[in-house]
KENUTI-648235 format. One line per 5 residues: their letters; for each residue x, y, z of C-alpha. Coordinates in nm, 2 decimals. Each point is the difference from the previous one (the first is absolute). Layout:
N
A) X/Y/Z; ... $
//
This chain:
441
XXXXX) 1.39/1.91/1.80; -0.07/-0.26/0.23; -0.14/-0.36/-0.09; -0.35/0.07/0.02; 0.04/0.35/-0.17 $
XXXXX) 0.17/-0.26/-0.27; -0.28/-0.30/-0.01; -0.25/0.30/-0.01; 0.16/0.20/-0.25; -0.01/-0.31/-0.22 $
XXXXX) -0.34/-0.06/0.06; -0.08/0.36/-0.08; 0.16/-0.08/-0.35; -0.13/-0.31/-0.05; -0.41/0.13/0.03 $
XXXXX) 0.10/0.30/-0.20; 0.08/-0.26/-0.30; -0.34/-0.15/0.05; -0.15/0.32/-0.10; 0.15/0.01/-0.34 $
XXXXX) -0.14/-0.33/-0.11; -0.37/0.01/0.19; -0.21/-0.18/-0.21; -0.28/0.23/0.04; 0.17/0.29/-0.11 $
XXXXX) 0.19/-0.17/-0.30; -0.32/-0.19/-0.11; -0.21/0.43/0.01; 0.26/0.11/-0.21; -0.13/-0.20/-0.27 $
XXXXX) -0.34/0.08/0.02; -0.01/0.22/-0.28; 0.18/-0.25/-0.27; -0.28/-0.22/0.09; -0.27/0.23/0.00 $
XXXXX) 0.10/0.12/-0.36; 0.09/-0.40/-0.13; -0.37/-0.05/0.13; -0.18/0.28/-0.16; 0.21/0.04/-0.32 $
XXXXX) -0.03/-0.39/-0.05; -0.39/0.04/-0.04; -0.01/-0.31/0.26; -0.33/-0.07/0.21; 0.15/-0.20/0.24 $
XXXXX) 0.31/0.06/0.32; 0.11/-0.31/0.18; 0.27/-0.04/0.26; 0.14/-0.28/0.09; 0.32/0.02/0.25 $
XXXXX) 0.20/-0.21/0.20; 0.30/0.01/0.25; 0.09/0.17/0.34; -0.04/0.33/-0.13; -0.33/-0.06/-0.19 $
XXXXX) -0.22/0.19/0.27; 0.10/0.32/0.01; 0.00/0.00/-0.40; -0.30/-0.13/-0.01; -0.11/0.30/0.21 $
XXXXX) 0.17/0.25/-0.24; -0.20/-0.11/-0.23; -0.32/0.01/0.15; 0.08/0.37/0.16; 0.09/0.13/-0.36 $
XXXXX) -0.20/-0.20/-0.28; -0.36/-0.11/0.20; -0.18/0.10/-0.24; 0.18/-0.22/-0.32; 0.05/-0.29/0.19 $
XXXXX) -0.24/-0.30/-0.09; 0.14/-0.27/0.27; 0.30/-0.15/0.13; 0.20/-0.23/0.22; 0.34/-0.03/0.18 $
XXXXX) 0.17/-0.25/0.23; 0.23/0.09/0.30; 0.20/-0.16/0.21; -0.21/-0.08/0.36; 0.04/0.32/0.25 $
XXXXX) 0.05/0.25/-0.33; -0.34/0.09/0.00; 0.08/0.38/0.13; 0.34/-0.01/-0.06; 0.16/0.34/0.13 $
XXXXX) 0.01/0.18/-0.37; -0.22/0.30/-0.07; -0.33/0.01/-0.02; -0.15/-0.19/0.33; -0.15/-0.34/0.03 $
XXXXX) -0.29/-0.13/-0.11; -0.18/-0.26/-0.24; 0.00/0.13/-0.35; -0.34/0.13/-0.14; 0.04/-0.12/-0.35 $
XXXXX) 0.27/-0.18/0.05; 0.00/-0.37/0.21; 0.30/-0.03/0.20; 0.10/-0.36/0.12; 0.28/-0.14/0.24 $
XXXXX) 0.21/-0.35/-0.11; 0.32/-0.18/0.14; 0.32/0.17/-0.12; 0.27/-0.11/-0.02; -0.15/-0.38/-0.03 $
XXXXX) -0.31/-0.01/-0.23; -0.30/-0.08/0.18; -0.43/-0.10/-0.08; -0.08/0.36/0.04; 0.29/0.10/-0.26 $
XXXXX) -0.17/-0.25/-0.26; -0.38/0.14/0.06; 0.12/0.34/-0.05; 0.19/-0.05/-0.28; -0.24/-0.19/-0.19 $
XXXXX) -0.24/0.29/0.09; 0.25/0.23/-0.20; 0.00/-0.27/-0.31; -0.41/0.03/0.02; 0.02/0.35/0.00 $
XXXXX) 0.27/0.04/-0.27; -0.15/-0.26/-0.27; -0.29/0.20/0.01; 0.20/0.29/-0.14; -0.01/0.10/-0.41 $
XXXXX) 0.15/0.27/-0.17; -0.22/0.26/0.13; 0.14/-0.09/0.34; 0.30/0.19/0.16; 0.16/-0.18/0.31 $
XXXXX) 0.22/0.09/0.24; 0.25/-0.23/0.18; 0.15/0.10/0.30; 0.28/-0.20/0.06; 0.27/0.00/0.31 $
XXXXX) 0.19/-0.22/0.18; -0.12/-0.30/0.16; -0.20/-0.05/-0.37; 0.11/-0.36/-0.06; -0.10/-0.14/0.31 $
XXXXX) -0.34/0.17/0.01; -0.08/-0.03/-0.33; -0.03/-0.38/-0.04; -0.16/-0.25/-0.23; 0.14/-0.32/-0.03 $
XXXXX) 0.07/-0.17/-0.37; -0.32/-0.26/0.03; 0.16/-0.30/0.07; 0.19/0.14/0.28; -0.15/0.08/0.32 $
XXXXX) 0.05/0.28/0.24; 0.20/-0.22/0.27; 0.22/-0.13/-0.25; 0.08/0.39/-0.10; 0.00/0.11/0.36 $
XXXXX) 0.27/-0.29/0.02; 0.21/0.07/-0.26; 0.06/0.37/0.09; 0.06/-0.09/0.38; 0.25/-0.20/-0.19 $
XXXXX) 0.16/0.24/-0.17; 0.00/0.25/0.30; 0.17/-0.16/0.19; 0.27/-0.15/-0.24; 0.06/0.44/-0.04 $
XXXXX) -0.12/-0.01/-0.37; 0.01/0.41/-0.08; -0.35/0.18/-0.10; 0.09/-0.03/-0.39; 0.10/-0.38/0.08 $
XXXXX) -0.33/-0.05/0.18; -0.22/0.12/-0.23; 0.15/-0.16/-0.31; -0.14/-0.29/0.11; -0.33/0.18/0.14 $
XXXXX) -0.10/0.10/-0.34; 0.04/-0.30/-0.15; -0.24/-0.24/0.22; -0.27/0.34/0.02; -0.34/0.06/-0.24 $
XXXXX) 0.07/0.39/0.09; 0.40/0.08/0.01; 0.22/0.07/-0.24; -0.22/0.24/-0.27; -0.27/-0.24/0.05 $
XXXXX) -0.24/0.22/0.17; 0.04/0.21/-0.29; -0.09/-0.27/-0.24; -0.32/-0.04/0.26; -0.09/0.35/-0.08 $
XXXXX) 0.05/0.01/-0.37; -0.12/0.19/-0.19; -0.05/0.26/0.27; 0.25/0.35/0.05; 0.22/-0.07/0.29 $
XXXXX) 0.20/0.25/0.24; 0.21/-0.18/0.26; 0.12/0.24/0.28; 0.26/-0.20/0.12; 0.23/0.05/0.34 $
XXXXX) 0.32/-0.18/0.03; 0.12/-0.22/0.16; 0.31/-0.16/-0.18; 0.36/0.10/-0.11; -0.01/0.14/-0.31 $
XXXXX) -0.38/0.08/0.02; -0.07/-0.26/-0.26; -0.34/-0.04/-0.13; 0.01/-0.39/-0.05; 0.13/-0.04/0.36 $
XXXXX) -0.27/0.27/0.21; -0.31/-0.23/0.13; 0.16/-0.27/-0.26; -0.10/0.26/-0.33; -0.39/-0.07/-0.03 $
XXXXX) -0.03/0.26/-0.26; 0.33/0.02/-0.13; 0.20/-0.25/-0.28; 0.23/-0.28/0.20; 0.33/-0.02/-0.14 $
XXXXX) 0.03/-0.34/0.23; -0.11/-0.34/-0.16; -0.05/-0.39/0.17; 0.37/-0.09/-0.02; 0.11/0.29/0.19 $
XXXXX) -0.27/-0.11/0.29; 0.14/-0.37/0.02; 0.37/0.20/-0.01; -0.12/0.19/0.34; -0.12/-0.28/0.13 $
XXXXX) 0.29/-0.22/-0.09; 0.27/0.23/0.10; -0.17/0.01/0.41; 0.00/-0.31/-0.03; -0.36/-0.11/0.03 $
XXXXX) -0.11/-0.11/-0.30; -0.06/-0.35/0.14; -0.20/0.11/0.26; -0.27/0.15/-0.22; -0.37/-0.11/-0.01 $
XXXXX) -0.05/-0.23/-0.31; -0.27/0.28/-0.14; 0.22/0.24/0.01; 0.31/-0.22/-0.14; -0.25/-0.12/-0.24 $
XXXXX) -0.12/0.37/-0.12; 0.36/0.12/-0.05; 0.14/-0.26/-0.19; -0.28/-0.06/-0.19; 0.06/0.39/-0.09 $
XXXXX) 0.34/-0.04/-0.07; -0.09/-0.24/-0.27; -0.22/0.22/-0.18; -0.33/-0.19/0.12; -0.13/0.32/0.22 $
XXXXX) 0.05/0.36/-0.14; 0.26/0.21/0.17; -0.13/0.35/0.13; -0.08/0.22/-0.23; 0.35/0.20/-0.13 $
XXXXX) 0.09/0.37/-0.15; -0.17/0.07/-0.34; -0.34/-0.18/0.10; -0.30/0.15/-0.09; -0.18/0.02/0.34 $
XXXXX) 0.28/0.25/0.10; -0.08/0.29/-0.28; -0.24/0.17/0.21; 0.13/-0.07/0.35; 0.25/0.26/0.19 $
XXXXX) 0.22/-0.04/0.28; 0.10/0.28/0.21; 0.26/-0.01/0.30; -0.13/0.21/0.25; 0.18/-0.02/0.31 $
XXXXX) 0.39/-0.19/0.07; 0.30/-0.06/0.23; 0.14/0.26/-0.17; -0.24/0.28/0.02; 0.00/-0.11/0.40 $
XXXXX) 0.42/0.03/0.01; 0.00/0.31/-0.18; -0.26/0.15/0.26; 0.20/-0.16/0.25; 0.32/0.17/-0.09 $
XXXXX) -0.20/0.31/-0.04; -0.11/-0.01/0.37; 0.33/-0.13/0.14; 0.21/0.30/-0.19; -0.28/0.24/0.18 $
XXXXX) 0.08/-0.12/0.37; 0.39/0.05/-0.09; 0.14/-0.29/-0.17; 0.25/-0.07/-0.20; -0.23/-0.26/-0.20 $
XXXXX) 0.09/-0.22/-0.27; -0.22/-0.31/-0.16; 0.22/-0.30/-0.01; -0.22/-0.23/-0.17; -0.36/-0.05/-0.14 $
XXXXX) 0.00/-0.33/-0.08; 0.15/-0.21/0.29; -0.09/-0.38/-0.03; 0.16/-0.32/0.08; 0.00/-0.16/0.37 $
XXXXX) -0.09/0.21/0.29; 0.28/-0.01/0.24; 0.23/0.01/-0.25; -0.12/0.29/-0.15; -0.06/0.16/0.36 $
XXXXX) 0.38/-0.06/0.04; 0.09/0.17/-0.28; -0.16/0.28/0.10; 0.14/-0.02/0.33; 0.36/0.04/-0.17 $
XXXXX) -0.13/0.30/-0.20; -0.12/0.15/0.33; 0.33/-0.09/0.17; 0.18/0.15/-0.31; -0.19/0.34/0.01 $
XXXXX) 0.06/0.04/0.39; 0.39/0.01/-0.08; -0.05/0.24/-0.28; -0.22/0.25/0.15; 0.07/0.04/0.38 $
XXXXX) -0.11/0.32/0.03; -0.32/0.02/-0.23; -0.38/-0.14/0.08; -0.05/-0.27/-0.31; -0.27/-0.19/-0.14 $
XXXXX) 0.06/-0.33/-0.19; -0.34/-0.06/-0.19; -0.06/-0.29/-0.21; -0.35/-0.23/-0.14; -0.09/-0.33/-0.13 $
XXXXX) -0.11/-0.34/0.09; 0.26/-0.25/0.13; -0.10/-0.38/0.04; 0.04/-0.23/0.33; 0.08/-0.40/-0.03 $
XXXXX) -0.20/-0.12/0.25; 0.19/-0.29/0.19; -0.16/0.03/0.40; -0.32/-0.01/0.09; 0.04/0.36/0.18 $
XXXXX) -0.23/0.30/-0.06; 0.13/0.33/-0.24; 0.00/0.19/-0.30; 0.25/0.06/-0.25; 0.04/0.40/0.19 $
XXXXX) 0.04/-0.12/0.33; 0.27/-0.29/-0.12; 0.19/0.27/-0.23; 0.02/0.21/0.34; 0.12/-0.26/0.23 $
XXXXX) 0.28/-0.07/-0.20; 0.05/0.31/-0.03; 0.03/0.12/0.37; 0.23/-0.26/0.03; 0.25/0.10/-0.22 $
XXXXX) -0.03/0.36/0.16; 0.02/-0.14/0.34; 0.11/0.22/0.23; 0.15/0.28/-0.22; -0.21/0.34/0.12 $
XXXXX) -0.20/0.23/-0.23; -0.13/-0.20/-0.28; -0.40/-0.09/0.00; -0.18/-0.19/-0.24; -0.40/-0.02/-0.12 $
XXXXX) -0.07/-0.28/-0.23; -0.38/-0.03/-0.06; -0.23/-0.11/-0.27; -0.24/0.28/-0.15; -0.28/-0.19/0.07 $
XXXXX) 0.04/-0.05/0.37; 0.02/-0.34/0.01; 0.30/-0.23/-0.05; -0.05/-0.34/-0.05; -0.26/-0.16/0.21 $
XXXXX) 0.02/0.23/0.30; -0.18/0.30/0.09; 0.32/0.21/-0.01; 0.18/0.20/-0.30; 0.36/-0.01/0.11 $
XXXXX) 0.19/0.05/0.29; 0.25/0.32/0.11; 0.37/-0.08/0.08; 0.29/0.16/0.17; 0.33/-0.16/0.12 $
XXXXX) -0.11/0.00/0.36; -0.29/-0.30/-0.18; 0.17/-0.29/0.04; 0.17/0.02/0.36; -0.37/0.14/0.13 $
XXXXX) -0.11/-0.36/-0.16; 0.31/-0.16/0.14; -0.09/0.14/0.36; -0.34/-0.12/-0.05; 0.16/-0.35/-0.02 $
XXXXX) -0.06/-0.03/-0.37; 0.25/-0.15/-0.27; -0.03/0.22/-0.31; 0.16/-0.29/-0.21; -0.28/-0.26/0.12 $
XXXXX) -0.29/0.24/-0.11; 0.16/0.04/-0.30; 0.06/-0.34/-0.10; -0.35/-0.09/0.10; -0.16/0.25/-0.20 $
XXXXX) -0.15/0.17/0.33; 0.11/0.37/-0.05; -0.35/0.13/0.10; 0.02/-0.19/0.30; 0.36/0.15/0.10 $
XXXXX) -0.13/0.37/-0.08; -0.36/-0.06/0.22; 0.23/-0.11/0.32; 0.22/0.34/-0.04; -0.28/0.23/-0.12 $
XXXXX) 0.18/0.06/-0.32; -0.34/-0.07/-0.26; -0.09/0.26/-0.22; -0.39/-0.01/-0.03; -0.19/0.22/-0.24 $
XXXXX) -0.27/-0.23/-0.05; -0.15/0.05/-0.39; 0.09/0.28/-0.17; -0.20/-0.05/-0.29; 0.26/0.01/-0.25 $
XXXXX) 0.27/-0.23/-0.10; 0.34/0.06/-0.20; 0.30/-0.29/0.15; 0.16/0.10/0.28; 0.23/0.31/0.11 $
XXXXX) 0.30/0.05/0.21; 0.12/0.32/0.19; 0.30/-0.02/0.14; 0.10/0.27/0.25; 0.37/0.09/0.08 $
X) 0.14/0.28/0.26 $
//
């Protein structure tokens, strides 16, 4: 194998992982559960209601499979996820509105659609049946704002947390606790109605309360642990006085925390986890073990900062290549790593893991890396990841650029343009973390 064979090889892998958590697909194979919940609940009435980057093609599944129950429906994406490349084309719904909103800051169009969702679902009764299609991206898209608070003070306070690396689970503690709809209260907004939530996931762990901040699902997370998030990034006296306001005021009792396991609005509501990292790594490993590798998973739930996760890896990879001289292998591994944004660059938390990671490999021959987010996008570029090899660095070097610069200043994506090293999908329509293949001679 040569280094393209390698970058290609990996790219082979990584699409075939795709396939095993298309949204389309995953969201067909429940057709039937919902076509039975609907006819053997004598209901009179099918609404959707979806939201995230995946929420298209599931909305599509639904409409190619169950036309002829479905009442009405909405879902939000993320702008540019109309189409999407999942299964079953492109197109505005014919039941079923579809909508575009900011992601991953909040924005107007978020709140219009979302409050179209709340008009829609408080019109429901128990004769209704609704189905939530939920994916990643949710929290952002989904947004209504606690009433005193406004949207810029929201759109503030999670550029805040962004960029001080606050993890998904971190992030949307405090989410669901300044929100009308997060946190099982988009559930209580559809009371006393039958819900089935298809959920795809996006979090370590594939937790429930965590996936589009848990609209339909019991929060285990409570007003003091926001104000602990907030206080342990250190930006707790930076906060809008709303939002202070609205937290404290709930950690004192004088607003009621989100509604928690054993509540009533949760008796007829079910959550179903559809597609995941892991179903995407196990595919993964399927495919890699086909084209001749020795494959082995090293982790489905990487977190923590970027680079210095991206080195870590880099040591595995270095590790590996002593071991097995002689034998093609595949290092695969998933999840969602954070960035602490402290330069004003341009990147994603992919194309950050990868630079650090081509320069720990630097110069050492026969080791390639993909790092890419299953949506296509990472961060706010129009790129999924990069693809690195240990000629990466001195090709930048030779291009007159310092590797240790871009990556203090947060400008991986820039560093990758200038040596044609991006790793553009555009949207795939689905979206479960991020993935890693690692290829070594």
């Amino acid at each position: 194998m040569n280094k393209t064979d390698n970058a290609k090889l990996a790219s082979e892998i990584f699409y075939a992982s795709l396939k095993a958590v298309d949204p389309y697909d995953s969201v067909k194979h429940y057709a039937d559960k919902i076509h039975s919940a609907y006819v053997n609940g004598v209901f009179n009435r099918l609404l959707v209601a979806g939201f995230g980057k995946a929420a298209c093609p599931m909305a599509r599944a639904l409409e190619d499979t169950l036309a002829d129950l479905i009442t009405t429906g909405i879902v939000i994406t993320k702008y540019g996820h109309r189409g999407g490349q999942g299964s079953g084309g492109k197109g505005q719904g014919k039941k079923i509105n579809i909508l575009e909103a900011g992601h991953p800051v909040p924005d107007e169009n978020g709140v219009k659609g979302t409050n179209e969702i709340i008009k829609l679902l408080r019109s429901a009764d128990e004769t209704t049946l609704v189905v939530c299609l939920i994916s990643g991206g949710g929290s952002a898209l989904l947004v209504s704002p606690y009433e005193v608070i406004t949207l810029n003070e929201k759109q503030e306070i999670t550029q805040l947390l962004l960029k001080a690396g606050a993890n998904i689970s971190e992030l949307n503690t405090v989410r669901k606790h300044i929100s009308k709809v997060k946190g099982g209260r988009l559930a209580e907004i559809a009371y006393p109605a039958k819900i089935i939530s298809l959920i795809l996931s996006d979090v370590i762990g594939d937790r429930l309360d965590v996936i589009a901040s848990g609209p339909t699902s019991p929060d285990s997370a409570t007003y003091d642990d926001a104000l602990h998030v907030l206080k342990k990034h250190g930006i707790i006296d930076k906060l809008p006085q709303s939002i202070s306001d609205v937290l404290n005021n709930g950690s004192d009792g004088l607003i009621p925390d989100t509604p928690k396991e054993g509540n009533v609005i949760f008796r007829r509501v079910e959550n179903i986890i559809i597609g995941s990292n892991k179903i995407a790594l196990d595919e993964a490993k399927q495919k890699a073990e086909e084209l001749g590798f020795h494959t082995e998973i090293i982790s489905a739930e990487l977190t923590g900062e970027a680079r210095d996760v991206g080195k870590w890896l880099a040591e595995k990879a270095i590790e590996r290549r002593g071991e097995r001289p002689f034998a093609p292998t595949c290092l695969i591994s998933g999840g969602e790593t954070t960035v602490t944004v402290k330069g004003n660059g341009i990147g994603g938390r992919n194309t950050e893991f990868t630079l650090a990671f081509a320069m720990e490999i630097e110069g050492k021959e026969g080791v390639t890396l993909l790092s890419a987010g299953t949506d296509g996008t990472d961060g706010p570029t129009d790129a999924a990841g990069a693809i690195v090899d240990g000629e990466t660095i001195q090709k930048g070097k030779a291009a007159g650029l310092d590797p240790l610069e871009y990556l203090a200043n947060n400008d991986s994506y820039n560093f990758f343009r200038k040596i044609d090293g991006l790793f553009i999908t555009g949207p795939t329509g689905t979206n479960v973390m991020d993935i890693q293949i690692v290829v070594i001679e």
